[in-house]
C-alpha atoms as an extended CHARMM CRD file, in Angstrom:
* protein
*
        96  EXT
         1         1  UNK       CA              0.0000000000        0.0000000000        0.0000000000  PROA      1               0.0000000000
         2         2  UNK       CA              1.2120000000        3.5070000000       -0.6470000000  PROA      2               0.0000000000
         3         3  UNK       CA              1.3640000000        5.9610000000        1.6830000000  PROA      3               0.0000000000
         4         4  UNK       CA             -1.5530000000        8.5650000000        1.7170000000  PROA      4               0.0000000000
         5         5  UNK       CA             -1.0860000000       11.4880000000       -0.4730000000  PROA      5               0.0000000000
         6         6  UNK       CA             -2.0820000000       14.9730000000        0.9640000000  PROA      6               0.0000000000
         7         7  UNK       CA             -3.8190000000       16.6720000000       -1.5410000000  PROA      7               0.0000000000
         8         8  UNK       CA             -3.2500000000       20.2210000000       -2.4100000000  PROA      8               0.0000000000
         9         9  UNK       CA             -5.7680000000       22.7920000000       -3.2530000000  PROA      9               0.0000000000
        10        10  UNK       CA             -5.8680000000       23.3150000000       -6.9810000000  PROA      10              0.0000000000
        11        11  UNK       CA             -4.3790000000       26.6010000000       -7.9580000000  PROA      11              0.0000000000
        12        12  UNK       CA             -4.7830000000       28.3440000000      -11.3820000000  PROA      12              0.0000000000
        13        13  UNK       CA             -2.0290000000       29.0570000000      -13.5080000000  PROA      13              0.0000000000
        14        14  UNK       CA             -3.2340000000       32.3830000000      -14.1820000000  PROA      14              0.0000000000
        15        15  UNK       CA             -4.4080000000       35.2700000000      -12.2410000000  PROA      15              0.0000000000
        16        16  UNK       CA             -6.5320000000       38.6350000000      -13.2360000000  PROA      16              0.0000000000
        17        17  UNK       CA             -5.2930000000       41.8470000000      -11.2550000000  PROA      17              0.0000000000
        18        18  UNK       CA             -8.1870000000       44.0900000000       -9.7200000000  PROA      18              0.0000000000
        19        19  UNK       CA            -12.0050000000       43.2320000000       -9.5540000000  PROA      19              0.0000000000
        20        20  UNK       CA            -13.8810000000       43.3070000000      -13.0450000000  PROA      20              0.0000000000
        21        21  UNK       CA            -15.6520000000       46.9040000000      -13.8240000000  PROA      21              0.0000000000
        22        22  UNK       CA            -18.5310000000       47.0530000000      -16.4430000000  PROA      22              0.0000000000
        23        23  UNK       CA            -19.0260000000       50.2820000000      -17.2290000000  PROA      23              0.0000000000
        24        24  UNK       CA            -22.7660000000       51.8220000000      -16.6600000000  PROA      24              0.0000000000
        25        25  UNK       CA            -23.8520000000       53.2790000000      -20.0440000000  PROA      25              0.0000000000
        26        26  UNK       CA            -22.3690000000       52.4880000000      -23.7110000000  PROA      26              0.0000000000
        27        27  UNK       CA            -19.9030000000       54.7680000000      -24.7640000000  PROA      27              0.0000000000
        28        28  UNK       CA            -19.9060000000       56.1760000000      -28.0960000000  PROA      28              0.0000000000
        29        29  UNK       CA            -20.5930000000       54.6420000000      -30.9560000000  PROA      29              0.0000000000
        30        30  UNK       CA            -18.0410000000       54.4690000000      -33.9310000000  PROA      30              0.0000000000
        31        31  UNK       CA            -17.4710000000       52.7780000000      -37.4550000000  PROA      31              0.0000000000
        32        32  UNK       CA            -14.5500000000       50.1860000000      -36.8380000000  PROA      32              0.0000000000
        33        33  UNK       CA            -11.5880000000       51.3400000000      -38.2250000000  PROA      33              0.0000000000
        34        34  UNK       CA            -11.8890000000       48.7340000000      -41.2240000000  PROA      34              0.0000000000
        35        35  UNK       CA            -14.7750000000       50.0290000000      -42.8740000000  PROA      35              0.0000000000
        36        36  UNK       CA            -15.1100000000       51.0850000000      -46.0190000000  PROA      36              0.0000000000
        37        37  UNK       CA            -14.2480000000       55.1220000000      -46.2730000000  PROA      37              0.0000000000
        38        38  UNK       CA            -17.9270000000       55.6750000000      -47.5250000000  PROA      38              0.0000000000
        39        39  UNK       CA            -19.4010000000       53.9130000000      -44.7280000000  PROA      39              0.0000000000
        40        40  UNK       CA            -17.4130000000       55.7660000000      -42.3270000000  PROA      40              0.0000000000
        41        41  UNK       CA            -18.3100000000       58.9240000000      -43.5290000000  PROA      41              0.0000000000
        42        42  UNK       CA            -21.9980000000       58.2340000000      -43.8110000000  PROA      42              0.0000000000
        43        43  UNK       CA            -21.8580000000       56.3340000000      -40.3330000000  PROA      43              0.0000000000
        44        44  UNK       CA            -23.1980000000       59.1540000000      -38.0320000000  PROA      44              0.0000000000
        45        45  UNK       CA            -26.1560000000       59.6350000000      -39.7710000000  PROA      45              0.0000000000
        46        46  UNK       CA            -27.1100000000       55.4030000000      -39.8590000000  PROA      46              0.0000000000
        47        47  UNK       CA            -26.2890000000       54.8270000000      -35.9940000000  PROA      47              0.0000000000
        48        48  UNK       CA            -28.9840000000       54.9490000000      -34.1490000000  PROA      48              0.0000000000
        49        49  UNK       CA            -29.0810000000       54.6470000000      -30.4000000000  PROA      49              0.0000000000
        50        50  UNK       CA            -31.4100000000       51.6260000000      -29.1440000000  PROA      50              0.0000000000
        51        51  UNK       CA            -34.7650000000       51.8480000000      -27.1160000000  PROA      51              0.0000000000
        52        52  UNK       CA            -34.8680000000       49.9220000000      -24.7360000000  PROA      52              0.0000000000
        53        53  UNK       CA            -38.9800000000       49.4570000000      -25.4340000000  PROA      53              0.0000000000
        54        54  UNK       CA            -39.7450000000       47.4480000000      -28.5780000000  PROA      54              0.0000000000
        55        55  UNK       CA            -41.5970000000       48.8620000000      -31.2270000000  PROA      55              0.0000000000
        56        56  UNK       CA            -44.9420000000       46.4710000000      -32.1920000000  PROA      56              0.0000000000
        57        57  UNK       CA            -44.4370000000       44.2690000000      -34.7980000000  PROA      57              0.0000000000
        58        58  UNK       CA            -47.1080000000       43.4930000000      -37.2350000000  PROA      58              0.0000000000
        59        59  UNK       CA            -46.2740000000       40.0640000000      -38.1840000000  PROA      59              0.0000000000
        60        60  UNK       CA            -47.1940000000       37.7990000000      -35.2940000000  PROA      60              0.0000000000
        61        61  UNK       CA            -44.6530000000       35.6770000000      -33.1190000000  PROA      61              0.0000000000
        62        62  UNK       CA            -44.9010000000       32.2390000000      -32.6240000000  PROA      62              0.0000000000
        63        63  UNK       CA            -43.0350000000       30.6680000000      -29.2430000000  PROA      63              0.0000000000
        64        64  UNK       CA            -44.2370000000       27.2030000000      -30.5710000000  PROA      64              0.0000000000
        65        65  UNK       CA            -43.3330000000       25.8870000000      -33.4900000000  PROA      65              0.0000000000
        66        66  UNK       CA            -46.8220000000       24.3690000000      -33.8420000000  PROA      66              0.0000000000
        67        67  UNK       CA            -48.7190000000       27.6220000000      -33.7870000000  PROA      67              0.0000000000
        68        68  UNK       CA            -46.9990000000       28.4860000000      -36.7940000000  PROA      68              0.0000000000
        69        69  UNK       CA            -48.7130000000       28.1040000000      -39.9780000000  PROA      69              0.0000000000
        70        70  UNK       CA            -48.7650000000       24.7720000000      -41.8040000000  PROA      70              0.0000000000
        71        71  UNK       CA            -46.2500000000       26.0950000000      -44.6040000000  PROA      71              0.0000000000
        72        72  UNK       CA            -43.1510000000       26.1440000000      -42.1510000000  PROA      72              0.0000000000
        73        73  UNK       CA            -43.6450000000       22.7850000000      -41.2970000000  PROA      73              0.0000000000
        74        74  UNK       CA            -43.9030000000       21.2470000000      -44.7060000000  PROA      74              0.0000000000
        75        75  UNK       CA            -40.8430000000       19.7170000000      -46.0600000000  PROA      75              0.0000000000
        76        76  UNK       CA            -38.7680000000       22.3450000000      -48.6940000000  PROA      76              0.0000000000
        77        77  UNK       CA            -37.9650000000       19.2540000000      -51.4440000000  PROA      77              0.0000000000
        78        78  UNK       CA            -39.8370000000       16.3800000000      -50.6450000000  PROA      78              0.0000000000
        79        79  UNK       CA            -40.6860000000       13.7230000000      -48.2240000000  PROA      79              0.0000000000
        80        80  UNK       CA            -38.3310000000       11.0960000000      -47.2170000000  PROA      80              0.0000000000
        81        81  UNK       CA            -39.0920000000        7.5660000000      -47.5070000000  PROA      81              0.0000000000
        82        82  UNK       CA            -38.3780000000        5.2650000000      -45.1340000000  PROA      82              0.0000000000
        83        83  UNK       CA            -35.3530000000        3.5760000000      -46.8210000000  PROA      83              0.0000000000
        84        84  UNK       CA            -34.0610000000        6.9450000000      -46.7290000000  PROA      84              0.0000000000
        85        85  UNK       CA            -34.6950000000        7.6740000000      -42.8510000000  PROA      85              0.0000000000
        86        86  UNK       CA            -33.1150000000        4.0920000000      -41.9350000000  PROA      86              0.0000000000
        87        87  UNK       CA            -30.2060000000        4.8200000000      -44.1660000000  PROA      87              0.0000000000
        88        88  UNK       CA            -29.7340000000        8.0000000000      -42.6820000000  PROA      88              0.0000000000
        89        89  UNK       CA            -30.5980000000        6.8340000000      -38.6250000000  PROA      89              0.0000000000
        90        90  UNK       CA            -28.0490000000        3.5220000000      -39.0780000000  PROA      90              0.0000000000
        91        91  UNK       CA            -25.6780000000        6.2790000000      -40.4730000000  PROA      91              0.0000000000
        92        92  UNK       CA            -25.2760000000        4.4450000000      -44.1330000000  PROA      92              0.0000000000
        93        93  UNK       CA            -24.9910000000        0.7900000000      -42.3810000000  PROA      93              0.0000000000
        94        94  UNK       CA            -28.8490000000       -0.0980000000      -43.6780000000  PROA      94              0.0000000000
        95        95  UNK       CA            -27.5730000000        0.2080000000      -47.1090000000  PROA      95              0.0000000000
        96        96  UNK       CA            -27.0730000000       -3.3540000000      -47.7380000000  PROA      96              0.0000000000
């Protein structure tokens, strides 16, 4: 048997200096430095500062995906048949 090992506390390898400070309002906005020159220019005039309040929509929301209309839910293509779902569940293995 092996003598009992006293186990240390772990201790990361790395360490942040001072306490983490988020500041309390946005500061201002500007175009990042790798925009396009026309963008930059015309940048002031596109920013707009965000509401907090939402403006109503007038296309509904749907938090299920079964109150959503029936042509989101059909297929895109076609339907799959069911050689095609076992291929694809048995991950190409069904082929044969």
């Amino acid at each position: 048997m092996h003598p009992s090992v006293k186990v240390l506390a772990h201790k990361p390898l790395i360490s942040f200096i001072g306490k983490r400070v988020w500041p309390a309002t946005a500061g201002p906005s500007h175009p990042h430095p790798a925009a396009p020159p026309e963008w930059q220019k015309s940048f002031s005039e596109k920013a707009v500062p965000h509401s907090s309040h939402r403006a109503p929509q007038e296309h509904p929301v749907f938090l299920e995906f079964w109150d959503a209309p029936a042509r989101f839910s059909k297929p895109s293509s076609r339907y799959l048949e069911q050689v095609e779902i076992d291929a694809i569940l048995s991950g190409g293995a069904s082929l044969r």
